[in-house]
C-alpha positions in Angstrom: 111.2 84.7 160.7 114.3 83.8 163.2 114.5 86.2 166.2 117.9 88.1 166.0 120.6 86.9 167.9 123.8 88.5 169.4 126.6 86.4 170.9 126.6 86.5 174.8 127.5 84.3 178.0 126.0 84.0 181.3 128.0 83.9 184.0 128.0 84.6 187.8 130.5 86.6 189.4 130.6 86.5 193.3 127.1 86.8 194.3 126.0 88.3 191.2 125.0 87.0 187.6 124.5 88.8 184.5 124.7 88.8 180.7 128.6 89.4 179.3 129.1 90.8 175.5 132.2 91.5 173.3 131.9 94.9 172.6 132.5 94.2 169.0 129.3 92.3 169.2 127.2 95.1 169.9 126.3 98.3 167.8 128.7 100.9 167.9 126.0 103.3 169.0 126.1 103.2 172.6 122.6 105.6 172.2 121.1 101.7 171.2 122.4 100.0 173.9 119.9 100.8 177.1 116.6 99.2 174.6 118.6 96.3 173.7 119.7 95.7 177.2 116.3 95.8 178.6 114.6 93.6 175.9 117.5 90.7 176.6 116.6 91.0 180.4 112.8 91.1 180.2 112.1 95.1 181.3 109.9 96.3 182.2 108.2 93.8 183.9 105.3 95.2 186.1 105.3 91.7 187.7 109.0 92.3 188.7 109.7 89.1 187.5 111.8 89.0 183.9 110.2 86.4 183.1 110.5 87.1 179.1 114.1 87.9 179.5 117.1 86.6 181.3 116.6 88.7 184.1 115.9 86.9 187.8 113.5 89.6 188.9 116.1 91.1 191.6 118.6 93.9 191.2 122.0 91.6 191.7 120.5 89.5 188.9 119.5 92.2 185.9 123.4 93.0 185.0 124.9 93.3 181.5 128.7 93.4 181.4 130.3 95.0 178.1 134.1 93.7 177.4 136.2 95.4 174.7 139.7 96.5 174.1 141.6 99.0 176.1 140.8 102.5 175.6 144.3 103.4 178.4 147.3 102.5 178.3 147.2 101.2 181.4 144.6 98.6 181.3 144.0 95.4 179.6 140.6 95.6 178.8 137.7 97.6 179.3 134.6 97.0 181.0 131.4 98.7 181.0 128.6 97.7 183.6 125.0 98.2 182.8 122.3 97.9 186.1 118.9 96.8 184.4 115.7 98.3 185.8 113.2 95.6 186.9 110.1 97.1 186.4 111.1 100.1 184.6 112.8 100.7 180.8 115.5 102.0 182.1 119.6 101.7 182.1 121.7 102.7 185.0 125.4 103.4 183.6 126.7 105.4 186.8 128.3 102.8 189.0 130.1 99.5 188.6 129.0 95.9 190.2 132.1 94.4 192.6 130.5 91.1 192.2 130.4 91.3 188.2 133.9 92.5 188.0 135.2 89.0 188.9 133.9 88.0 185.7 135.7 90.0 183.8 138.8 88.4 183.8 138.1 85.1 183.3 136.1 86.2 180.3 138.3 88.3 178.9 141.0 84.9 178.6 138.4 82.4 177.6 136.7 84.7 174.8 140.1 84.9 173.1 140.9 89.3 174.2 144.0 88.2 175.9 146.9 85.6 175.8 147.7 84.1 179.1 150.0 81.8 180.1 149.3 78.9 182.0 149.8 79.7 185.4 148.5 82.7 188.2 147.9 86.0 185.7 146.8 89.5 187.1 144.7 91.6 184.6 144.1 95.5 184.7 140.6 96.2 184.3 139.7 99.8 183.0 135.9 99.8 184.9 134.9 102.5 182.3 132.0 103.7 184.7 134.0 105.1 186.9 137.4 105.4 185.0 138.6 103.3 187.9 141.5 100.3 187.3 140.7 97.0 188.9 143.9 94.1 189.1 142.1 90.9 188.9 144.3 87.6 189.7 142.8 84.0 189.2 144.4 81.0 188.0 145.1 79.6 184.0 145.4 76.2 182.9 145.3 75.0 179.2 144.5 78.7 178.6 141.1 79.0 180.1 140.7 80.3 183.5 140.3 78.2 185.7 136.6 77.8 187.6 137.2 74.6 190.2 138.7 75.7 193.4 138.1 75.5 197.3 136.8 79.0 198.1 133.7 79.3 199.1 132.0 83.1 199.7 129.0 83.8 201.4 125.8 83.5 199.8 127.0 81.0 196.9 126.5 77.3 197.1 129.6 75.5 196.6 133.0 76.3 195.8 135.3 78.0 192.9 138.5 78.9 192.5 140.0 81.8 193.8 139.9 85.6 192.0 141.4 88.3 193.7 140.4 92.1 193.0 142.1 94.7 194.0 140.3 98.1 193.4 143.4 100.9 192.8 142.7 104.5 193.7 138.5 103.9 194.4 137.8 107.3 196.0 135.5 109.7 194.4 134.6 106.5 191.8 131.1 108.2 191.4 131.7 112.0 192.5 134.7 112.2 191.9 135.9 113.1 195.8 136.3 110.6 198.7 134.1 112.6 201.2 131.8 114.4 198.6 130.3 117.1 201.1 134.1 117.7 202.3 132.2 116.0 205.9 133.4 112.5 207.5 129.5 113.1 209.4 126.6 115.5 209.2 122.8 116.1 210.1 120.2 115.6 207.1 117.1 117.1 208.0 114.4 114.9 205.6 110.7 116.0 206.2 109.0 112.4 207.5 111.9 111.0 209.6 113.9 114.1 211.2 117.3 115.2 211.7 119.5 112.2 211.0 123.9 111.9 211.4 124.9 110.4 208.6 128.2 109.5 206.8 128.7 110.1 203.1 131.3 108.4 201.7 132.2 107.8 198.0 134.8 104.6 197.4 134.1 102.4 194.7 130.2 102.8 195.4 129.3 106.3 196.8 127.0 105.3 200.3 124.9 107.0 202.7 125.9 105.2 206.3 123.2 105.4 208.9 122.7 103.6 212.6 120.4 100.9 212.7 119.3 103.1 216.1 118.3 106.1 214.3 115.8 104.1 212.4 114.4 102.0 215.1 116.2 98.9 213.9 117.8 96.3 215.6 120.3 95.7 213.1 119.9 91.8 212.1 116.6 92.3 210.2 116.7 90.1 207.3 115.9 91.7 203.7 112.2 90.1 204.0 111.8 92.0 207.2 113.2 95.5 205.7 111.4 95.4 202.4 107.7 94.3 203.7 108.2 97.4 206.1 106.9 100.3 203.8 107.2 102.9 205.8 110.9 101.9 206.7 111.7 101.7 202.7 109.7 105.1 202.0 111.9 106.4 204.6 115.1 104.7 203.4 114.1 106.2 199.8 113.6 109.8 201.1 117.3 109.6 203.0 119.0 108.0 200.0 117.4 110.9 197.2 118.2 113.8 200.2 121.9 112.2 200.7 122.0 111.9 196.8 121.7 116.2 196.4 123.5 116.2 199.3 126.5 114.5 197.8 125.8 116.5 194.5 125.0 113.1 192.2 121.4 114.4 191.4 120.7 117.7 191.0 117.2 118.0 192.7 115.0 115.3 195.0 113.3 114.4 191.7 116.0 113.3 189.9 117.4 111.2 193.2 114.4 109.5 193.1 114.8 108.3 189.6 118.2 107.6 189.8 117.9 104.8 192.1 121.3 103.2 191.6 123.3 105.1 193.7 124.0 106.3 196.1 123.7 103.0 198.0 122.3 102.6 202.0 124.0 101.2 204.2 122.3 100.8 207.4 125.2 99.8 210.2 125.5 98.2 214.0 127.6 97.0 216.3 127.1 92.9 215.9 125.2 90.6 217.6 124.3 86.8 217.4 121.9 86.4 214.2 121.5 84.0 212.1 121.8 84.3 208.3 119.1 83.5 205.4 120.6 79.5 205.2 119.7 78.7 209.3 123.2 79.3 209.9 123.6 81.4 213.7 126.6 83.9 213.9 128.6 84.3 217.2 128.6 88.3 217.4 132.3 87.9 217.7 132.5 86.6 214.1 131.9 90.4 213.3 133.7 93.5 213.2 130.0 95.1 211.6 126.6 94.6 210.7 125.5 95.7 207.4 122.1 96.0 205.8 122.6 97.3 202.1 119.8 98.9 200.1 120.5 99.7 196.3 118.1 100.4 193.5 115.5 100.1 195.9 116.2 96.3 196.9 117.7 95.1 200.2 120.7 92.6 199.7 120.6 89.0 200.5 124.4 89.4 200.3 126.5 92.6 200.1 127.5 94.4 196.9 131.2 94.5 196.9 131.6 98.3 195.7 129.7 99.2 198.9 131.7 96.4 201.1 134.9 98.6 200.1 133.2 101.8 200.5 132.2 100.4 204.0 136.0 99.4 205.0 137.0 102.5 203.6 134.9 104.4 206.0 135.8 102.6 208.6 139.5 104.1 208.3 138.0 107.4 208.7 137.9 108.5 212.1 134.8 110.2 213.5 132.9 108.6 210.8 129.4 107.0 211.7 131.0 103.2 210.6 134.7 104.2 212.3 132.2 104.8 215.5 129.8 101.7 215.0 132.6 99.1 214.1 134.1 96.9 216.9 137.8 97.1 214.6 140.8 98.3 215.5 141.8 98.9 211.9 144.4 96.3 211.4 143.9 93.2 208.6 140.6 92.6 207.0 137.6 93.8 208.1 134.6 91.2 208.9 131.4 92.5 208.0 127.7 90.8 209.3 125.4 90.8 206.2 122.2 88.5 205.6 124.4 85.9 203.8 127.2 85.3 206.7 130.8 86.8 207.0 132.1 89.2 204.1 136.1 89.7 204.7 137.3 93.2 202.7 140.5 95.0 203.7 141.5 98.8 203.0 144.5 100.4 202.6 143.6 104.5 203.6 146.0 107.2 205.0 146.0 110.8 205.3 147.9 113.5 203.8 148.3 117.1 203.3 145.2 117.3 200.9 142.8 114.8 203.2 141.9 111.8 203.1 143.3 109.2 200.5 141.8 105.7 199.6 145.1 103.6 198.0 143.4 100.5 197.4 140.9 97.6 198.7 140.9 94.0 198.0 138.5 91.3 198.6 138.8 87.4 197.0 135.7 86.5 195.0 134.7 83.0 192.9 133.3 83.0 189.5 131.3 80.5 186.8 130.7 80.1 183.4 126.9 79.2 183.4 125.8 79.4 179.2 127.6 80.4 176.1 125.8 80.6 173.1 123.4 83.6 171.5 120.5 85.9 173.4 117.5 85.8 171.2 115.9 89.6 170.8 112.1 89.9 170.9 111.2 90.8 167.4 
């Protein structure tokens, strides 16, 4: 008997790669889509591996992208992000991926769901997660987008051609507010580490900002370093699930704990010479802010871009934990410090008589084709 198929291609976007589906491909029943999802990337895998599946055994490579027609009048498409549990049977549906977003575009024009004209095109994304619009520029030739350029991004070997994003209106993506306790910083008291200041911020990824001090950290630990430390990622997890009732997106600690998605950690510092995962060493001038991301348990090699935005974001809040931290004055792009080298993400926040008011952020990202063909289904 042939294993059933289902028309798919594999593609990475920024420093992310995942499975991308027409939506008319799938079944109509969205109630099907988390065991079908799972079973194409190889969860659960107690191994944490995917190895029967398509998965690469870390979060920022168990994605499924769903692309379909517009469901507002002000979009072009729609895109629905799935995060794939590694070593569980589960389907996180909450949040978007940055990084996969870049795909999106070039997708949409090469599968045939818009007509473009040769030349640069700007497509409105509606990110269905979080009912958020994203404008996503790139480059068409001979109506395919086009892939060969001179950008290069952190964390990805070689070069592509540019993609902007611009994420419109990203506050509240998750919670639906920008500052989801109403606070710009506050104490958490968690039973195990103490009373800790953090800053809880919700802009295209919601986040829970902490000092690299407060945990005993340096700051430039790589993600080897962070996740072989147990009682660092117990004490990360207990933050994240306390933050995650804090900021009303679980109801109870138990639920936090499950839901490991978001919020995302962000562990911050003022910058200092490192060196990144390739050998490279980093002036701490080439800096504005070290970052060290945790999200669905897993420290980044390279930073999510929902959570780089969130970052920049919060650093236009003043008072905040990152507007304190970051060595920026708040004009142009903001460099952040990650594992992977220099992120560059800009902001665009004012203030006005109801608070505090994200307008938009913007970061340039590369994006490849990898396979096009059919996923086979266990039987």
């Amino acid at each position: 008997m042939r294993a059933r198929t289902i028309p798919a291609v594999f593609m990475r976007g920024g420093t992310s790669k995942g499975l991308l589906f027409k939506a008319s491909d799938l079944p109509s029943d969205h109630a099907r889509w988390d065991s079908l999802f799972c079973a194409m990337m190889g969860s659960p895998d107690s191994n944490g591996r995917q190895l029967n599946g398509m998965g690469g055994g870390l979060s920022s490579l168990s994605k499924v992208c769903v692309i379909g027609r517009p469901s507002r009048a002000d979009a072009d498409v729609d895109y629905t992000f799935a995060q794939v549990a590694i070593r569980e049977a589960r389907v996180d549906m909450s949040g978007n991926c940055g990084n996969m977003s870049s795909a999106i575009g070039p997708f949409a024009v090469d599968e045939g769901l818009i007509a473009a004209a040769d030349g640069p095109v700007t497509l409105r994304i509606h990110n269905t997660n979080t009912r958020k619009i994203i404008h996503s520029t790139f480059e068409v030739r001979d109506g395919r987008a086009v892939q060969h350029g001179d950008l290069a991004i952190p964390g990805v070997a070689g070069t592509g051609a540019p993609i902007r994003l611009e994420f419109m209106e990203p506050g509240g993506a998750i919670t639906g507010k920008l500052l989801p306790t109403g606070e710009v910083i506050q104490e958490l008291d968690v039973p195990g580490v103490g009373r800790i200041d953090v800053s809880m911020v919700d802009a295209g990824n919601a986040c829970v900002f902490i000092r690299a001090e407060s945990l005993g950290l340096s700051g430039n630990e790589t993600p080897e370093q962070i996740e072989r430390d147990a009682r660092l990622m117990e004490a990360l997890q207990a933050i994240r699930a306390h933050g995650s009732v804090a900021m009303k997106i679980a109801p109870d600690l138990a639920a936090a704990r499950a839901k490991q998605t978001t919020p995302s950690i962000g562990i911050i510092s003022a910058p200092t010479e490192w060196r990144s995962i390739d050998g490279e060493t980093f002036a701490a001038d080439a800096a504005d802010l070290a970052v060290r991301m945790i999200s669905s348990n897993q420290p980044h090699r390279a930073l999510p871009l929902t959570a780089s935005l969130c970052v920049a974001v919060a650093a236009s809040l003043p008072e905040s934990l990152v507007h304190t931290v970051a060595r920026y004055s708040g004009q142009g792009p903001m460099r952040l410090g990650m594992p992977s080298g220099v992120l560059t993400v800009s902001a665009e926040v004012r203030k006005d008589r109801e608070g505090w008011y994200a307008q938009c952020g913007s970061f340039y990202r590369t994006a490849r084709r990898l396979f096009e063909g059919r996923v086979c289904l266990p039987e």
